[in-house]
C-alpha positions, 0 to 999 in steps of 0.5 A, a space after each residue: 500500500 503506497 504511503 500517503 504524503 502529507 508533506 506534499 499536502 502540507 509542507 508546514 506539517 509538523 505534527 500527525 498521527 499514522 498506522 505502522 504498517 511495517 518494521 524491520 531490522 536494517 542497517 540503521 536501526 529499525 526500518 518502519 513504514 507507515 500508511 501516511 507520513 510527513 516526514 520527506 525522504 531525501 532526494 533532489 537534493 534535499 536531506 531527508 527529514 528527522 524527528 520521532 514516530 511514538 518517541 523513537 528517534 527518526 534518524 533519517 528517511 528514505 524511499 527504497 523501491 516505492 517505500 517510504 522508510 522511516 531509519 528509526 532507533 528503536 521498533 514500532 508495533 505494526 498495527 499500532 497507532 503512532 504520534 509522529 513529530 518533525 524536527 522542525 528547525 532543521 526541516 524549515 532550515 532546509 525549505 529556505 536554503 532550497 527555496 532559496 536555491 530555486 529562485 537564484 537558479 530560475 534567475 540565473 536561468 532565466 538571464 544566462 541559459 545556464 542549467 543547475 547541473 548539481 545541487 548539494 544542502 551540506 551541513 554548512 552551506 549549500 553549493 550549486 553548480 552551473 553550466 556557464 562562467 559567472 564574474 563577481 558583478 554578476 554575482 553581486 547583481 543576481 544576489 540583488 535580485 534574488 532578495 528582490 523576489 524574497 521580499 516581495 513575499 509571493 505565494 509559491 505555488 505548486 501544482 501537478 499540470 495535465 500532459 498537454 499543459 505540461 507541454 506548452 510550459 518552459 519549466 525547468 527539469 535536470 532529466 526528462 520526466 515520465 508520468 505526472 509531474 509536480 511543478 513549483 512556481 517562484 513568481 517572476 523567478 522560476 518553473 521548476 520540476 521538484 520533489 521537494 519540500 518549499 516555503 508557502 511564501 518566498 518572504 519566509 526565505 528571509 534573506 539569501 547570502 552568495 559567499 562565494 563562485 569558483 570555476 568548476 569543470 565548465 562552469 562555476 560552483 556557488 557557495 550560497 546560505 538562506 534563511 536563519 543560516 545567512 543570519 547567523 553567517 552574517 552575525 559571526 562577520 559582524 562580531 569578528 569585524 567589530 572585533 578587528 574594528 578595535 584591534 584597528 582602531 578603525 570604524 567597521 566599514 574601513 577595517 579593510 582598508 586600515 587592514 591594508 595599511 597596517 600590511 603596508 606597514 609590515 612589510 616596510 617594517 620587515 624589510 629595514 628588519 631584514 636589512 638590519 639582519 643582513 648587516 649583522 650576519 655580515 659582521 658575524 660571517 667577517 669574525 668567521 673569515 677564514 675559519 674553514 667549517 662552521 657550525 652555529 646554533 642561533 636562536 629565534 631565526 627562521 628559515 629564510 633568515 638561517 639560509 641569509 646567514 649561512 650563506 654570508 658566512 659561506 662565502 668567507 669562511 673557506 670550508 662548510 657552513 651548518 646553522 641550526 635554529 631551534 624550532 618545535 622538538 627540534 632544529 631547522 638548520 641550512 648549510 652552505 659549501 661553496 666548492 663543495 657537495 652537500 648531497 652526501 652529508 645532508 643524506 646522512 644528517 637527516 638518517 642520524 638526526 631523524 630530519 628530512 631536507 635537501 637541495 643543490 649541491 652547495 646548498 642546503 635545507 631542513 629540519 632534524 627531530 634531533 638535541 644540540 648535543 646529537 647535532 654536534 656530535 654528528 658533525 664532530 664526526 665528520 672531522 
């Protein structure tokens, strides 16, 4: 017997009461059916429902070969009548963000040819994937518009038309279709054929935010949020910005610009630290002059600063020039010889000293898992 939906007939459906008419051991705990149900079963795109059937747990809903299954954590009396209660907040979660999607689908549609060629409601966030290139002004525009349509609150309407008016409407579909199709209509911005659950009106989408569009395959992949996750996602900037406002001293709409400043200033700042830098390595490589093999142990340097100094004292001190700077369990270390070939040693230095690094020739680079003390008694050795 084909179980009665009552999502179709009622999206907003939180609570109703059915007839177990089967239950089964299965992967997931317990697999129950029932003559009527409001839970929606996965598909287009759309997770399936959650909740409780006579206060088991509902993890989740399938339809498996025509049933409609409800995953449960514990087993339900056939025969028996049950309470059934929808997780609401997460079910009306999923209404917005795929409403949402349908209208910014029906206008991208609508203005560039593209089709929706994938659709995906994480646990984050929402991807779309298109079959056309979109830039950022278009973006920014088609995010305008969506909100436009959101905001003008019209009822959406859904509706199973006959095969010849089937025919003569332009709706959208990611397959051809047999049999009777149920199609939803977004006023002024999408025809589409959707299995899904929607809101009644686009004015309980509240609001859609666009994060981000990357090319992907021959088109691009959209990052999109809806409803009472858009807000959230804007409350979480908003209280990060307001922070950085006063770390920057900055009002909160010119932490971007105090940010740029402040990274100008950096840089300048490490390049007259690393001219400083050079100046002393130099003074240091000069008291190394002639010195043959060097090794030194410096502190608080990090690798481009190891490899500036190992190469200024390399290039006075006439034989092999090894500095190692502490860092995490261990010492990061680079090593300069002007005639010479480091290949060899650096192979060993890392089997000795559980390190990995290497290079050219008269150069190089790396870190060992290794004390001072095993350092220098590697290179005694070589001696």
């Amino acid at each position: 017997m084909a179980t009665e939906k009552l999502y179709y007939q009622d999206s907003h459906l939180r609570e109703f009461s059915a007839v177990v008419t089967g239950c089964r051991p299965g992967k997931h705990g317990w697999d129950v059916t029932l003559d009527r149900t409001a839970f929606y079963p996965e598909g287009g795109g759309q997770p399936g429902d959650q909740g409780t059937l006579g206060g088991v747990a509902v993890t989740d809903t399938h339809e498996m070969n025509g049933e409609l299954v409800h995953y449960c954590d514990g087993p339900l009396d056939v025969g028996a009548v049950v309470e059934g209660r929808i997780d609401w907040e997460r079910r009306f979660d999923l209404m917005q963000q795929h409403s949402g999607e349908h209208i910014l689908s029906g206008l991208i549609h609508g203005a560039y040819g593209y089709d929706n060629v994938g659709f995906h409601m994480g646990r984050d966030v929402v991807t779309i994937d298109f079959s056309g290139m979109l830039d950022e002004a278009q973006l920014a525009e088609l995010e305008r518009q969506t909100n436009r349509v959101i905001w003008r609150n019209e009822a959406v309407e859904v509706f199973w038309p006959e095969p010849e008016e089937l025919a003569r409407l332009p709706y959208r579909s990611k397959k051809a279709l047999e049999g009777p199709v149920r199609l939803v209509r977004f006023p002024g911005a999408d025809l589409c054929a959707c299995c899904g659950t929607h809101v009644d009106r686009t004015g309980e989408i509240g609001l859609v935010k666009l994060l981000s569009c990357q090319k992907f395959h021959q088109g691009v992949r959209i990052e999109m949020l809806a409803g009472g996750r858009a807000l959230d996602y804007l409350t979480g900037v908003c209280d990060q910005n307001r922070q950085i406002s006063g770390l920057l001293s900055a009002k909160p709409l010119e932490t971007a610009a105090a940010a740029a400043r402040m990274q100008q200033e950096l840089g300048e700042t490490k390049y007259r630290l690393g001219q400083t830098q050079d100046k002393l390595f130099r003074r240091q490589a000069e008291a190394l002059r002639g010195a043959g093999n060097v090794l030194l142990f410096e502190e608080g340097l990090k690798p481009d600063g190891l490899r500036r100094l190992a190469d200024a004292v390399t290039a006075v001190c006439g034989g092999r020039a090894a500095v190692f700077a502490p860092a995490g369990d261990g010492f990061q270390y680079a090593i300069g010889w002007l005639d010479g070939d480091l290949r060899a040693l650096v192979k060993e230095l890392n089997q000795a000293l559980d390190g990995r690094g290497g290079g050219k020739p008269g150069f190089v680079q790396g870190s060992v898992r290794a004390g001072r003390a095993e350092i220098e008694a590697f290179f005694r050795r070589l001696e």
